[in-house]
N, C-alpha and C positions, 0 to 999 in steps of 0.2 A: 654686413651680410648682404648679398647680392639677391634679387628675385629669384635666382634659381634657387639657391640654395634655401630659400625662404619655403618655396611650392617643394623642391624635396622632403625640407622638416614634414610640412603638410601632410603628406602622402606619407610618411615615413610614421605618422602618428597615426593614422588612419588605418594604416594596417596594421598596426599594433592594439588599437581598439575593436577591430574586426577579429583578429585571434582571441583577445581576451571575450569579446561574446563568443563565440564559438565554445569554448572553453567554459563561461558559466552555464551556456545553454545545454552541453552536454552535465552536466552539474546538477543542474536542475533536473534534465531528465532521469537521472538515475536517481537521484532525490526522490522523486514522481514513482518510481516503480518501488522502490522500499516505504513507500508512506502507502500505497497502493496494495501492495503484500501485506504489512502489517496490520491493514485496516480487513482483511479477509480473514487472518487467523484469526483475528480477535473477535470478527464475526460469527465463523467457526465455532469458536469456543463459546458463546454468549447464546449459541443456540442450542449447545447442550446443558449447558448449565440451565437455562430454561427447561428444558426434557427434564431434568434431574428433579426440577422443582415444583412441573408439569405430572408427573409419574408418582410424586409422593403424595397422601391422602392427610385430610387432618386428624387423624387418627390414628396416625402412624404406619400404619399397613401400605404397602406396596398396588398399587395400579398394575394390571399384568398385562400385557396386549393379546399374550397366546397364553393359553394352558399349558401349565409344568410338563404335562405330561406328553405332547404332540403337538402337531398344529392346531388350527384356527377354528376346524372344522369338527374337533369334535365334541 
C-alpha cells in the first residue's frame, strides 16, 4: 500500500466517523426532546394529584374554592 492510498484510507475513515456523530448527535437530540416531554406530563400530572390530595380534608369532606351555588363573592 502506497502513501496515497494510505492518507485516502485516512480521510475515508474520517468521514465515516463524521457521519456517524452527526447521526448519534441527532439521536441524542430527539432522545433529549422525548425525555423532556415526558418529564412535563409527569409534571403535569403530579401536580394534580397533589390538588386532589390538597382539596381533600381529614374528615372526609371536600375543600370547596367557590360556593355550589355562584361565584366567590357571595
Amino acid at each position: 500500500m502506497s502513501l496515497g492510498d494510505s492518507i485516502l484510507g485516512g480521510l475515508r475513515s474520517i468521514v465515516l466517523i463524521e457521519e456517524r456523530l452527526q447521526r448519534l448527535n441527532e439521536s441524542l437530540a430527539n432522545l433529549r426532546r422525548e425525555a423532556v416531554a415526558a418529564v412535563a406530563d409527569h409534571e403535569k400530572r403530579l401536580i394534580r394529584l397533589e390538588t386532589i390530595i390538597e382539596l381533600h380534608r381529614p374528615d372526609g369532606t371536600t375543600l370547596r374554592i367557590a360556593s355550589p351555588g355562584g361565584g366567590a363573592g357571595e
